[in-house]
Structures are given as structure tokens and as C-alpha cells.
N, C-alpha and C positions, 0 to 999 in steps of 0.2 A: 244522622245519615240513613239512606236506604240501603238496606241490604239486597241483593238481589238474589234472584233462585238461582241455585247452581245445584251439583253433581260431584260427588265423591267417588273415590276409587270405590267400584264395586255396584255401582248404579242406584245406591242409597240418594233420596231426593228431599233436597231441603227446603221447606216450606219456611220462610225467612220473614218475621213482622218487622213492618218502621221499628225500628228506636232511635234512639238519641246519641250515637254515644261519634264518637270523634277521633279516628284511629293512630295510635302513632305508634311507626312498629320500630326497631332496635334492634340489633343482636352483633353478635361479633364470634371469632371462633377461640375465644377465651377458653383454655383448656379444663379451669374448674368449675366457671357455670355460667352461664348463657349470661348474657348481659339483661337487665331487667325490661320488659316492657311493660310498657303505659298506654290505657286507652284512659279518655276523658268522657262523663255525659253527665245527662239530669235524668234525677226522679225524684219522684212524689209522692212524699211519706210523710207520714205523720200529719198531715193537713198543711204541709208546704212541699215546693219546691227545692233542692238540694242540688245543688254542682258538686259533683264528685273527679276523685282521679282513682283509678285502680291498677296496679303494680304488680304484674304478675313476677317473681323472684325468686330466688333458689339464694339463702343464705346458710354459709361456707363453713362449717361446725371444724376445730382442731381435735388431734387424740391425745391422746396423754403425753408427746413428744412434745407438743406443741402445734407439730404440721399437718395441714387437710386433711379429715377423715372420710367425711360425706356431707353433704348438704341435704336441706330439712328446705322442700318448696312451700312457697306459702301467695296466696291474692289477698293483699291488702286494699281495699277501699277508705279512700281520706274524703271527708267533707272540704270541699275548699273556702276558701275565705271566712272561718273561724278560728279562735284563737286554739290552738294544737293544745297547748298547754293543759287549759282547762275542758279541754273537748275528752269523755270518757273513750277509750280504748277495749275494746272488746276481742279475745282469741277463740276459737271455735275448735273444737275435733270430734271427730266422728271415732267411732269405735272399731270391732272386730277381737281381738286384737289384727292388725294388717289389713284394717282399711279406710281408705283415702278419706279426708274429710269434703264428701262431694253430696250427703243429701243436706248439710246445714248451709252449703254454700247456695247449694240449688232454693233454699225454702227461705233466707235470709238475703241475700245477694240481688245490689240494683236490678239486674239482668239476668234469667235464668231460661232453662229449656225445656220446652211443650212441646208436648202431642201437635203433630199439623193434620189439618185434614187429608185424606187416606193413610200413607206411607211418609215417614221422615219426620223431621222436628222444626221448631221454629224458633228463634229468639224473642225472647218477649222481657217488657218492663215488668218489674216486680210491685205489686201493690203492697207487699205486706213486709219488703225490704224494712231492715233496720236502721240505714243509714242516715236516718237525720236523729236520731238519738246517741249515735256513738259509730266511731270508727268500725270497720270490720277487717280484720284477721282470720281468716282460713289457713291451717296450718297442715300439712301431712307427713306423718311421723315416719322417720327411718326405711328406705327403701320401698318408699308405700306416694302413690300420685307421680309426680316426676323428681321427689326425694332422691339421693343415689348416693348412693359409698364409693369414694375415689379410691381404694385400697383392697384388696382382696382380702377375705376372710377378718372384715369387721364386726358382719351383721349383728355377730353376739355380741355387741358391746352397744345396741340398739333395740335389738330382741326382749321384751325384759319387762319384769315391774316397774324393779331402780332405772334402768339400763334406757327406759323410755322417759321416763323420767327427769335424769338429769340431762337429757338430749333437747326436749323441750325445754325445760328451766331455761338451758343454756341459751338456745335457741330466742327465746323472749327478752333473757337480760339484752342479747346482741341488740336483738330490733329494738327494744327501747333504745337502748341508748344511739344504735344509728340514726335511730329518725328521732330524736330527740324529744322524747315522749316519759322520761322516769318520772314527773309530774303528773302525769295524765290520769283521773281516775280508770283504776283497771278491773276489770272481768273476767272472767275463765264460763266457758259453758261448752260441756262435756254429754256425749251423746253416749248411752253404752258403756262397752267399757270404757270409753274415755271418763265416766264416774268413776270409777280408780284411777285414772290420767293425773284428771285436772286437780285432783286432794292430792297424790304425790307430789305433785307438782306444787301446790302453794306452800302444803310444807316443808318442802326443801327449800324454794325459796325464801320465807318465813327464816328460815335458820340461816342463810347466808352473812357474812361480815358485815353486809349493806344491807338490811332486809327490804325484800319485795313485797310488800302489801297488795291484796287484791279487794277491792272495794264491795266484791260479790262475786257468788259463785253459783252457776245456773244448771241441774243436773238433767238431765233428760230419759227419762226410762231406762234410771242407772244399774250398773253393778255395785256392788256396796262393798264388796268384802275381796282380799287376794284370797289367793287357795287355801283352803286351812280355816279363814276367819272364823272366827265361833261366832252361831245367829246370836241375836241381841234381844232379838224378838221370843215370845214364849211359844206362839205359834207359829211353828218353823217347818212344821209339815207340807213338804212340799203338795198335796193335794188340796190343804188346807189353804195356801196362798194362790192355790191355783182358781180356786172356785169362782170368785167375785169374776175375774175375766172369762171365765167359761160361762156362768151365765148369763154376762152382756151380750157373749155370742151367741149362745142357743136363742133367746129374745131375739136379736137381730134376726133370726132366719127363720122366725113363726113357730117355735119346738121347746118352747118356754113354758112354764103353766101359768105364768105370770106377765100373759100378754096385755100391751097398754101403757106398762110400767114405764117410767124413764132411764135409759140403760146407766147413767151411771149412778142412780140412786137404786135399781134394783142390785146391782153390783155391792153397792154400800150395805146395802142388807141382808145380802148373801154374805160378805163380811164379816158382817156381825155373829150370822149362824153358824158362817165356817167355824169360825174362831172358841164361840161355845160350846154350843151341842154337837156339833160332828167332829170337832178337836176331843172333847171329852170322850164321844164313841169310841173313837177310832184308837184313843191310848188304852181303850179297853183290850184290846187285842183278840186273842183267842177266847176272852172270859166274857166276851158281848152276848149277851141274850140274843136269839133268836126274834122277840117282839121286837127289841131295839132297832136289830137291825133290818127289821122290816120297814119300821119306821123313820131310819135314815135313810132307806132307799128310797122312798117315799119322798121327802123332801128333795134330796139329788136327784131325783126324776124330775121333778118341776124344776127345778136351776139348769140342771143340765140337757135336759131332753131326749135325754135316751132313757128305755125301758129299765124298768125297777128289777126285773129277774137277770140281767146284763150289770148292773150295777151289784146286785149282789153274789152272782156272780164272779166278780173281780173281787167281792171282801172289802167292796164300797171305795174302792179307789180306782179311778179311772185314771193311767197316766196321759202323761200330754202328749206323748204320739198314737194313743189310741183314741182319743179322744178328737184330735185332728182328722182320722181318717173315719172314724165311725157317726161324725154328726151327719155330715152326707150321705152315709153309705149308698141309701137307694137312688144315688145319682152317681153312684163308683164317680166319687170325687172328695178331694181333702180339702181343707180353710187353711189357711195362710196361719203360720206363727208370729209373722213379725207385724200384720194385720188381717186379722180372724174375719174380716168381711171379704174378701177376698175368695174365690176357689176355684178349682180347675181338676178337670179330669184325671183321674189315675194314671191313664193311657199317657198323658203329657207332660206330670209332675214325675212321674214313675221312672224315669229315663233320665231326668237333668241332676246333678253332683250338684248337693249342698254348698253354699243356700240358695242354689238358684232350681230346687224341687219346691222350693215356697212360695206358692200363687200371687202371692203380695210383694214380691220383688219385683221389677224394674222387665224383666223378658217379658212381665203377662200386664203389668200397668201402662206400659209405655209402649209407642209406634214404633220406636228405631233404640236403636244399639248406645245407651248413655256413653260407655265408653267413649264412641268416636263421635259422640255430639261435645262432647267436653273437650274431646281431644280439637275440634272443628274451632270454639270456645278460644283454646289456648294459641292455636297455629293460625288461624287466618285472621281471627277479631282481634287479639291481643298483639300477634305478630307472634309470639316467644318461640322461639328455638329449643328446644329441649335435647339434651343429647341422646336421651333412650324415650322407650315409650313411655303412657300414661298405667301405672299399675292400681287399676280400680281397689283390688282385694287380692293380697297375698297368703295365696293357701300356706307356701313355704316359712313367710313370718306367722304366721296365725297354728301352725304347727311344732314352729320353733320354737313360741315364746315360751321366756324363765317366768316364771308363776313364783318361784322362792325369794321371798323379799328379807333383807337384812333386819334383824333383828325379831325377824317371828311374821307370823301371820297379819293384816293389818284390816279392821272393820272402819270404813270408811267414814260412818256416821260419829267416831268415836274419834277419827283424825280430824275432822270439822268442828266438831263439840271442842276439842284442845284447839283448834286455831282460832275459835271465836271468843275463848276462856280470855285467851292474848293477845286477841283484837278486838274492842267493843265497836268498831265499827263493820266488821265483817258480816255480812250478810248471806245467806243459805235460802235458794229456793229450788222447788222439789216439782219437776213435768212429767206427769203419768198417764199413758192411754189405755182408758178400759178394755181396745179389742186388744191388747198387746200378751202376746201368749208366749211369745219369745223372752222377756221378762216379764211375767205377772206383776200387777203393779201394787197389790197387797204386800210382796217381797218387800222392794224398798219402802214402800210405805212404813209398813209396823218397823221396820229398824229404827228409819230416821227417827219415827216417834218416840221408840223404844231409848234411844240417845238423849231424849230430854232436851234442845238444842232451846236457847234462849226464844222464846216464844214471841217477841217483837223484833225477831232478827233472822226469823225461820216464816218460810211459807210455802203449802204444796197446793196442786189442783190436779183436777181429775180431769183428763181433755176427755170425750166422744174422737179417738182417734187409737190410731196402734201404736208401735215401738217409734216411728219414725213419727213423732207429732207434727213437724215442719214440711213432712211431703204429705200433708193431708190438706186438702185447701181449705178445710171447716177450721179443721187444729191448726193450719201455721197460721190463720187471719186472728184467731182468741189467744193463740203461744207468742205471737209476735205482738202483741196490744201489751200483754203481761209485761214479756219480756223488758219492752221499751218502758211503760211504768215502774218494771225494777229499776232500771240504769237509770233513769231521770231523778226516781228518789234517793237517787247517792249526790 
């Protein structure tokens, strides 16, 4: 069908492209959750054609009485006219802790939202969609997207390491078995924190009376570890994990001394020299020679790009919010954390509340307001009713979250290593973007490595992208190729 241009409260303008899709709206004023809507369309993936249906739903979690606690919204997308059974099944979450999973739906998703030319967004087919490899499941944890607590004073039973955890779990056993899917090869791919997510999550399922197998588990410029975890890794210096990505960025913006290089193989051998020689400097401490440390500066001037009497200065460790604002200085402007290509003015980032003072977020990327493009998404194209609004990012969950996990601290790469010890079919792959400053991607790297994980059952790559691989159009077209080659080889 044609979309046509239209107008939002507020004079936002929508620049609306053909797609395909077939609308059929539903709702009713059911008092625990909107009744589900369905649109139907085609895309073209994978080197075919694909009829899909997509379900946008709010499924209805119990508390420990038994009766309604809150519901967990989730867009499922179904291939049609293949067999369910053997068709893999795939669940998505974005991170925060507290928020929505709305960039893996955007970077995965038949149908997602663009820049239109001047002002506003447009609808557009997705090229780089997953859906002719495997079902897709977007999921939004606890009070986060149009999730909601039917009960006052729940949250903290949602809030949580465990607390998210068994919400999800719970959350998946349901859908499988509503839509009659416990056969289906299954997936977890976790953005962020949801790398703590989706590993609490398989191992609690894993220990249920029926166990939940997951066929594979896809981490995306994860967290590795709850609070407390002890590193795994010997180089745990956080400057030392920082470098390899600081250099891909200094490169990136002409302030390298190692102009030419390829940024993620010049990253790889900043790696190497963090990890050696400036890891060894650096535990020297106060007992560093003066030549040494001439000559570490020396080298961090070429990776990094700021001046050698600045760098020693700091005692050779530049953290990562000076770092951010001092590669630009002489343009009084900072780089983005969550993607170091990025940057904007002082004067502009100076003024906005975390994380939206990070030039590489969505206010400085995008023409219009994600928010009320997704909310535009859910209310006119899908039909769905929602009873409250869309919550992008919950400063209040992401403030509130429990960080204390039962039974001690937990390192993630080491909950994985035990689930694949007792699965010899489980499979672990590792998406890392070199400009990514917001997790440096040396961090999960050396862990996972450091975990020793079955080495034809384990695999990582290094995208040319930042935290968000999938809202990069170079990294979701190489993350999405990956991706679908992992789910096809189960």
C-alpha cells in the first residue's frame, strides 16, 4: 500500500515511502492489554522474497499470587507459509539497563524509519532485515517501550539482574508455547547490557524442570560482568582497554601518526602494545623512569593524537571523558561515546542530560523525534492501542536497577563457558565496533577470550562501526550477513 504524507500533532511532517505492507488494525478496551495488532507484507532478504505477518502484543506476566502483575510488549514478525516448527526463532533486547529494544528492531526489522528529505521521517523496506532466516521477536523489558505494571509498587520485582531475568525467561516460555514454537530452533541476541540479559536468562532457563535450550547466543558490544564481577582478563586496565578504540578514532579524524592504516587492524595493534608495553609501564607506577615515560608518551601520541607533554601530564592515562572532549578541542567540540565519528559542539552537547549530550545519539543523527516516529509505527500502521505512552529510556528503571545477583557477582563469559560445557550444541558469537567508546571493545574481547570458550563453537568480529552495530548502515549490511550465516548454520 501507499502511505500518504500527513501531519502530527505539533506540525512534525512525514515524508512516507511505498512499502508493501497490508494493514489490519484491532483493539478493544480489554482492561489488561490492548488486544493484539497485525499488519501483513513482503520483503526481500536474503536473495528472496518473504511474506511476513507482524503482531504487535503486550503479553500478560502473573506475580507470585498467581494474578496479573504487568505485561512485557513485544513485534513479532512470522514468515508465512513455512513450516513454524522447523523455522528458527529469534528474541532481540537492547540494553540501558531501561531501555526499549527499538535500535535492533530499527536495524533488523522488515520495515524501519529514515531520515526524509528536509524535516520528518519516512517508512522504508529494510534491506538488511533478517526475516527470511528466522522469525523476529523484539522484546521490552519491564515498564520500558509500552511494557506496564498493572499494580502499584511492582517495579522492584522487574528492576533487577535476577528480577529481569526471570521476567524475560517467563516472558519466552509463555510465547513459545502460545504460538506453539518449543520445537523451533532458538536465539537470544542481546545488545549491551542485555549481554547480562540474554546469559541470565539462558541459564535460568537451562535449569528449569523442562529445559529451554538456545541454539545460539548473539552478544553485541556486551557487558560482560554484574557489579562486583572480577575481570577475567590480565589486562583490565581500564586505559589499557581503552586504547585500541581511541586510536581507530584519532585515525578517523587525521590526528593519528599512523595515517593510511586500516582502522580496525590499526586498533588490533594498538591492542597488542596496550596490552604489552604500556600495561607493563603503567603497573610501574610511581617507580617509572622518566625516559620510559617519555617514550610511552611518544607512542600514545601517535594512537591517540594529542600532544606527548598533555599525555604526560596526566601520568599517561587519558580517561574517557577527557579524551572525548580534548580530541576536538580547537573546534570546542566533543565525539560521541556510543559512536566516536560523530561530534558536535560544546555549546549543543553542553546543555542536553545523559545520553542524549552524545552527538551519536538519535537528536544529532536523525531529522525527527524516534520517539513519535515509532509511536506513529505502532498507532496508525500497526493500529495498536496502547494504554500509556511509548517509554524510549527509563532514567527511573536505569536508576533503580538491583545490580546484587543471588549468589555473588556473575562474569558472563564464564555463565556461557558452563552453558556450552552442558550444551555441545550451543553456540557464542561475539559483535564489536571499533569506534565504540561507550564499551570499548578490547573489554569484552580479552574476557571472552580470557573464558577459553570451545573455539568451533565461539566466534567474534571487529565491525568499522560503534556501540550500536545495527544503526550503522556499513555494520548492520556485514552484522546482518553474519548474523543470518550464524542462524542458518544451526
Amino acid at each position: 500500500m501507499r502511505l500518504t504524507r500527513r501531519a502530527l500533532t505539533g506540525g512534525l511532517t512525514l515524508g512516507l515511502a511505498t512499502t508493501s505492507l497490508a494493514v489490519g488494525r484491532a483493539w478493544s478496551a480489554e482492561p489488561l492489554a490492548p488486544e493484539p495488532a497485525v499488519i501483513r507484507g513482503e520483503a526481500k532478504a536474503g536473495g528472496r522474497t518473504v511474506a511476513y505477518r507482524a503482531v504487535a502484543a503486550e503479553t500478560v506476566l502473573p506475580g507470585p499470587d498467581g494474578a496479573p502483575e504487568a505485561t512485557l510488549f513485544s513485534t513479532a514478525y512470522f514468515a508465512e507459509g513455512e513450516d513454524a516448527a522447523a523455522r528458527p526463532v529469534t528474541f532481540f533486547f537492547n540494553g540501558g539497563p531501561g531501555a526499549a529494544t527499538i535500535d535492533l528492531r530499527e536495524g533488523l526489522a522488515p520495515v524501519h524509519t529514515r531520515n526524509a528529505a528536509g524535516r520528518g521521517f519516512r517508512l522504508a523496506d529494510n534491506p538488511d532485515t533478517l526475516i527470511d532466516a528466522s522469525d523476529l521477536v523484539f522484546v521490552d523489558p519491564g515498564g520500558i517501550g509500552y511494557s506496564r505494571f498493572l499494580k502499584p509498587g511492582v517495579a522492584a520485582r522487574y528492576w533487577g539482574v535476577d528480577e529481569d531475568a526471570r521476567a524475560v525467561a517467563d516472558f519466552i516460555a509463555i510465547w513459545l508455547k502460545a504460538n506453539g514454537r518449543e520445537a523451533s530452533p532458538k536465539y537470544l541476541v542481546g545488545e549491551s547490557y542485555a549481554g547480562i540479559r540474554v546469559g541470565m536468562v539462558a541459564e535460568r532457563m537451562a535449569r528449569l524442570p523442562e529445559p529451554v535450550r538456545f541454539d545460539g547466543v548473539v552478544l553485541v558490544s556486551p557487558s560482560t560482568g554484574t557489579r562486583g564481577a572480577k575481570d577475567l582478563a590480565a589486562a583490565a586496565d581500564p586505559a589499557v582497554r581503552a586504547l585500541p578504540s581511541q586510536a581507530a578514532t584519532a585515525l578517523y579524524y587525521g590526528k593519528s601518526a599512523h595515517a593510511g592504516a586500516e582502522p580496525a587492524v590499526l586498533a588490533e595493534a594498538a591492542r597488542g602494545w596496550a596490552e604489552g608495553d604500556y600495561a607493563r609501564a603503567l603497573a610501574k607506577g610511581e617507580t617509572i623512569s622518566p625516559a620510559l615515560s617519555a617514550k610511552v608518551a611518544r607512542e600514545l601520541s601517535g594512537y591517540l593524537g594529542l600532544p606527548e607533554a598533555q599525555i604526560l601530564a596526566a601520568d599517561l592515562r587519558i580517561p574517557m571523558d577527557r579524551f572525548i572532549r580534548e580530541l576536538l578541542a580547537e573546534r570546542e567540540a566533543r565525539i560521541g561515546l556510543s559512536d566516536a565519528r560523530a561530534h558536535a559542539p560544546y555549546f549543543v552537547t553542553d546543555v542536553q542530560r545523559p545520553p542524549y549530550d552524545d552527538p551519536s545519539t538519535s537528536p544529532y543523527t536523525l531529522t525527527y523525534n524516534l520517539t513519535e516516529a515509532v509511536e506513529h509505527l505502532y498507532r496508525q500502521v500497526f493500529g495498536y492501542r496502547p494504554l500509556g505512552p511509548y517509554v524510549r529510556l527509563s532514567y527511573e528503571a536505569n536508576g533503580g536497577w538491583n545490580h546484587e545477583v543471588e549468589g555473588g557477582p556473575r562474569a558472563m563469559p564464564l555463565v556461557f563457558k558452563e552453558l556450552m560445557a552442558a550444551d555441545p550444541d550451543l553456540r557464542v558469537s561475539l559483535m564489536l565496533g571499533c569506534y565504540d567508546l561507550n564499551i570499548p571493545y578490547a573489554g569484552p574481547l580479552n574476557e571472552y577470550l580470557a573464558a577459553d570458550l570451545p573455539s568451533d563453537r565461539f566466534a567474534h568480529r571487529l565491525f568499522e562501526a560503534g556501540h550500536s552495530i545495527f544503526s550503522d548502515p556499513v555494520g548492520r549490511r556485514q552484522a546482518s550477513a553474519d548474523l543470518r550465516t550464524f542462524v542458518q548454520a544451526g
